[in-house]
N, C-alpha and C positions, 0 to 999 in steps of 0.2 A: 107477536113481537117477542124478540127473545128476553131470554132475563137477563139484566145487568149482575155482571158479578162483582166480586170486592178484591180489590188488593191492600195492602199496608206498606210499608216501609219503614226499615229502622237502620237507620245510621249515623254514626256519630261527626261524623261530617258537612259539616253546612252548605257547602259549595255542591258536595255528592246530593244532599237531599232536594237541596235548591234548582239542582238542574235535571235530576228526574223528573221531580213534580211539573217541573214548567213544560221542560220537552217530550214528554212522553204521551200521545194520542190518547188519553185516556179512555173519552168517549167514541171515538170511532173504533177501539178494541171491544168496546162494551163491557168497560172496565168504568169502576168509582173507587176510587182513593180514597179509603175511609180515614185515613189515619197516617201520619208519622212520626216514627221517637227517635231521640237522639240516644237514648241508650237501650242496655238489653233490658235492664228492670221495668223503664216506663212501658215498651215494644209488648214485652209480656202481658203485661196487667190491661193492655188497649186489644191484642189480638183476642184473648179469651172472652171480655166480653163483646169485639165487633164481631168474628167469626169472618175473619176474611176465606177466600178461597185461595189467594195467594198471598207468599210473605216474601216482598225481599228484604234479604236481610246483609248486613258486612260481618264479617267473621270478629272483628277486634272492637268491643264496645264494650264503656264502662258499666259495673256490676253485674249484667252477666254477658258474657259473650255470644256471639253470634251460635255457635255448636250447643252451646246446654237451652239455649233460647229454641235451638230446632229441638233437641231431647224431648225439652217442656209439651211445648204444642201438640208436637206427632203425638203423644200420649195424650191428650186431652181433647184434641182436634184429627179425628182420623183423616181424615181428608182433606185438611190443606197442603197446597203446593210451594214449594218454598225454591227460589233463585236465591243463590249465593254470589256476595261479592268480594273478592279477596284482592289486596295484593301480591306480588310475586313471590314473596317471603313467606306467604301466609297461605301458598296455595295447598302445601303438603298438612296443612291443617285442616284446610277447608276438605279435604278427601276424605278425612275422617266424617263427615256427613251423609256421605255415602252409607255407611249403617241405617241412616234414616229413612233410607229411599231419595235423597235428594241428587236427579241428575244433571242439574244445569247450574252452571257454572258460568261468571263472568271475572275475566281480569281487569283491577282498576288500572288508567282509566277506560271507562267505557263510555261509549256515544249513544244516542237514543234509536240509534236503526239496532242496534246488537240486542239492547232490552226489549225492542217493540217486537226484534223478531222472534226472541224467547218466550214473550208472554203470548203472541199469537202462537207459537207451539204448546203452550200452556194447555189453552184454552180451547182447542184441540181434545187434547188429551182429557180432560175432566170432564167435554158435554159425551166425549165418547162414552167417559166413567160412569156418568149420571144417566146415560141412558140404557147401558148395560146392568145398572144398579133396579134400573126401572121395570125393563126388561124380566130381570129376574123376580123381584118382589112380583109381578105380574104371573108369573108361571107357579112362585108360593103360592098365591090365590087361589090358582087353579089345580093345582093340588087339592091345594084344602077341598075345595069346592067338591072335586072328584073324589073323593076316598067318602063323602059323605053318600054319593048317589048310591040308591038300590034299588033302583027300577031303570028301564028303559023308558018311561015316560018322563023320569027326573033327568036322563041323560039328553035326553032329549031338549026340553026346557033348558039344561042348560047349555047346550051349543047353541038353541036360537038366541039365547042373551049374548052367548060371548061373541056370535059369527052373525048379526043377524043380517048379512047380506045373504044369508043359506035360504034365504024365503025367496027371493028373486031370481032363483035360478033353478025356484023348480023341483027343488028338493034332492038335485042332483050329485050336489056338494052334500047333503046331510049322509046320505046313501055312505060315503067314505064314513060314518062318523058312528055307523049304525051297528046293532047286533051280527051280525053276519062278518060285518072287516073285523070284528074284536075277536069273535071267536078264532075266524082265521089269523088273526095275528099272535092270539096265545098258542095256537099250535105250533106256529114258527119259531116263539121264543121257546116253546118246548123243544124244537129239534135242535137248537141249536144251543140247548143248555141240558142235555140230558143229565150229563155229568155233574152236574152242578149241585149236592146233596139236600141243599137250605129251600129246590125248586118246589113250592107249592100256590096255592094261591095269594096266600100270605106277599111271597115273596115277589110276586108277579104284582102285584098291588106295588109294594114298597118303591120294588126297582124299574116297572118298566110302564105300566099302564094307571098308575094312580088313580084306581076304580075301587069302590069299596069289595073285599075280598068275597062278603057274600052276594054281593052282587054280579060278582065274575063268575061265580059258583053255579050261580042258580042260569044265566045265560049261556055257560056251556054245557049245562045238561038239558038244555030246551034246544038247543040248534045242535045236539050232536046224539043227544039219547043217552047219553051213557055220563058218568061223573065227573070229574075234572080227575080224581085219583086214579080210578079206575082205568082212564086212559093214560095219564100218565105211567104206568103202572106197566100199561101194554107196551106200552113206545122203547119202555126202558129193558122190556123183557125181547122186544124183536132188535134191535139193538145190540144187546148181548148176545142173543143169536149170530145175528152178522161177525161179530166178532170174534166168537168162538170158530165158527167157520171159514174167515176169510184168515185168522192170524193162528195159526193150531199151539203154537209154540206160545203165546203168552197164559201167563199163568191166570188162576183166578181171582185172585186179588187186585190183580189189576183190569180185568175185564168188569170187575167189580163195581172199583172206583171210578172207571168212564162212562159207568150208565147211572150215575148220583148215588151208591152205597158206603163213599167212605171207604173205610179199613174193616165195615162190617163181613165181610166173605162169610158168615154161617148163615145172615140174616137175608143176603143175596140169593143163596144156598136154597133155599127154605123156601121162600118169594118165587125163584124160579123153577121148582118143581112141584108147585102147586098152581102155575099158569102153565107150563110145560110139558109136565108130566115126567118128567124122568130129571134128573139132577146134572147139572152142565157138564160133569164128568162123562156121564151117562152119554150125553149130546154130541159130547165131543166125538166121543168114541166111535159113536153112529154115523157122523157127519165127516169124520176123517178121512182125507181125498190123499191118498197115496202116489205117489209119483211113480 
């Protein structure tokens, strides 16, 4: 069953308050009406402590106004929804709300199809909000969860927690989830981040696989033979290769910087004639195609 959400109302208007409250579907929007005030000061002190999810409010009420009433709340209440009601005179006031994130707007007077069709846009917008809220806090977890794993039997354990339909199918779904896709996915992200200076395990962890670093370590030098730097290392020195050969005319500082060195060019220098054997000037030279 879904949850009931809250709205309030404040206006200083009796007739206005009088024929919201009566006409408005409350219960069929899955809406409760915790509350209404006739001015801004009472509106205040009932919203903070009901915590509705919406507020309508009138822009013109005695002690505080409809605009510092929204100031207030948004600051205390991230996440309530506020419909504003103004007169014609009042509308170029009411747009100053806009600061607030307030988009919905009603002119008085208003009938109950106008309000019921704003609050069902509402209400809309905020389960989408709370489920993308939910969403997210859900994948924080699994973060967390993943940056702690350092085996392939704790990765394991935990995709049967998180997926445990992975058992009924045979273990055919786990297979994507396994040492083998991970490795080959770090290589991917390495091709397509050579340049990228911050690329090590570390970062591979942080930005794309939230695996704990030594744990990413030690599975790619089980499924590949060789170290995660070490091969890094190579990718970035064939690489430079290519590029020394296919572009003759770019210098080295920039052949530098496109395979992760930065502005270092001595430190590239040095790195590449110790995989290479001769010095990329040297390379070039050798590999120079004449026309």
């Amino acid at each position: 069953m879904t949850e009931m959400m809250k709205a309030y109302l404040a206006d200083d208007e009796r007739y206005i308050r009088t024929g919201i409250t009566q006409l408005v579907p409350w219960n069929e929007l899955g809406l409760t009406l915790t509350g209404v005030g006739a001015d801004g000061q009472s509106a205040y002190e009932d919203i903070v402590v009901q915590q509705p999810d919406i507020v309508i409010t009138d822009i013109k009420m005695p002690y505080i106004d409809g605009i510092e009433l929204i100031r207030r709340i948004s600051a205390e209440l991230k996440h309530t929804r506020f419909i504003v009601l103004s007169g014609h005179a009042e509308f170029e006031l009411a747009a100053h709300a806009m600061r607030y994130g307030v988009k919905h707007y009603l002119l008085k007077p208003c009938d109950e199809r106008e309000i019921t069709a704003i609050l069902q846009q509402l209400i809309r917008e905020i389960r989408e909000e709370r489920a993308d809220r939910e969403e997210l806090a859900g994948d924080a977890t699994l973060r967390t969860q993943l940056m702690k794993v350092r085996s392939v039997e704790e990765m394991q354990r935990l995709v049967r927690s998180r997926w445990p339909e992975l058992e009924a199918e045979n273990g055919q779904k786990e297979a994507e989830f396994g040492p083998q896709r991970l490795v080959a996915q770090m290589k991917l992200i390495i091709e397509e981040n050579l340049g990228e200076s911050e690329l090590s395990l570390q970062w591979l962890s942080q930005h794309h696989l939230y695996l704990h670093p030594e744990y990413l370590g030690k599975l790619f030098r089980k499924h590949t033979g060789e170290r995660f730097t070490s091969y890094l290392t190579a990718r970035r020195m064939e690489r430079a290769k290519e590029l020394i050969r296919s572009f003759p005319d770019m210098k080295m500082y920039e052949v530098a910087a496109r395979v992760g060195f930065g502005t270092d060019q001595q430190y590239f220098g040095n790195v590449f004639k110790k995989k290479v054997r001769m010095t990329p000037m040297e390379y070039k030279k050798q590999n120079w195609t004449w026309n």
